[in-house]
C-alpha positions, 0 to 999 in steps of 0.5 A: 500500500502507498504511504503518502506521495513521498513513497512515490518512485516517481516523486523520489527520482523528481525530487532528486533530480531537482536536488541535482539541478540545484547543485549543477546550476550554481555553477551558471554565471551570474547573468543567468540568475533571473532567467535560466537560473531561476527557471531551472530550478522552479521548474524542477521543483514543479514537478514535485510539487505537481505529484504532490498536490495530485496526490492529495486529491486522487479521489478525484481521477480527473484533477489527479491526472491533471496534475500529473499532466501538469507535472509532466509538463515541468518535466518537459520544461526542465529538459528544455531548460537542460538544452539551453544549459548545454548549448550554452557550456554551462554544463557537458554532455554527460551531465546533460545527457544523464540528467535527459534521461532521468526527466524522460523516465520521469515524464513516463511515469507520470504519463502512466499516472495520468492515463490509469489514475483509477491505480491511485484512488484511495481505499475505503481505509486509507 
């Protein structure tokens, strides 16, 4: 039985990888700050917060897919934002792509979640 969104695979591989971009975009220079910088990692932490604010409200399938929805979109956005880092030398290639494939893995997941949302419906018990 799932204990809450933080037992979530989906929302312990999003919350690490937002962990990560905080690290990796503290490198980024300074000019960066209020454009690339800030909406890395906002995005990034979206995506928990999406999974999140889902979950707390699955007994209703079609606001938790959307949110799920919602999350996968941060997920996209923040692989775009990875593409930027990586044209612009702010990080390499492994770095950029090792963090791609943790966001499409995520994106998978959480597609899933939002096309079977009837898994997540709580129990009479829970």
């Amino acid at each position: 039985m799932i204990q809450g969104y933080k037992s979530l695979k989906v929302y312990q591989l999003a919350f690490e990888a937002a962990k990560e971009i905080f690290k990796i975009s503290k490198s980024f220079p300074a000019e960066e700050r209020y454009s690339l910088t800030d909406q890395i990692k906002r995005s990034s932490r979206s995506v928990c917060t999406c999974i999140g604010e889902g979950y707390r409200k699955r007994k209703y399938p079609k606001y938790f897919s959307l949110k799920m929805t919602d999350a996968d979109g941060e997920a996209t956005e923040t692989s775009i934002w990875l593409d930027f880092a990586l044209s612009s030398d702010y990080i390499d290639n492994e770095v950029h792509e090792r963090m791609i494939k943790q966001y499409d893995e995520i994106g998978r997941m959480l597609s899933s979640m939002a096309e079977n949302p009837e898994k997540f419906i709580p129990r009479n018990n829970e």
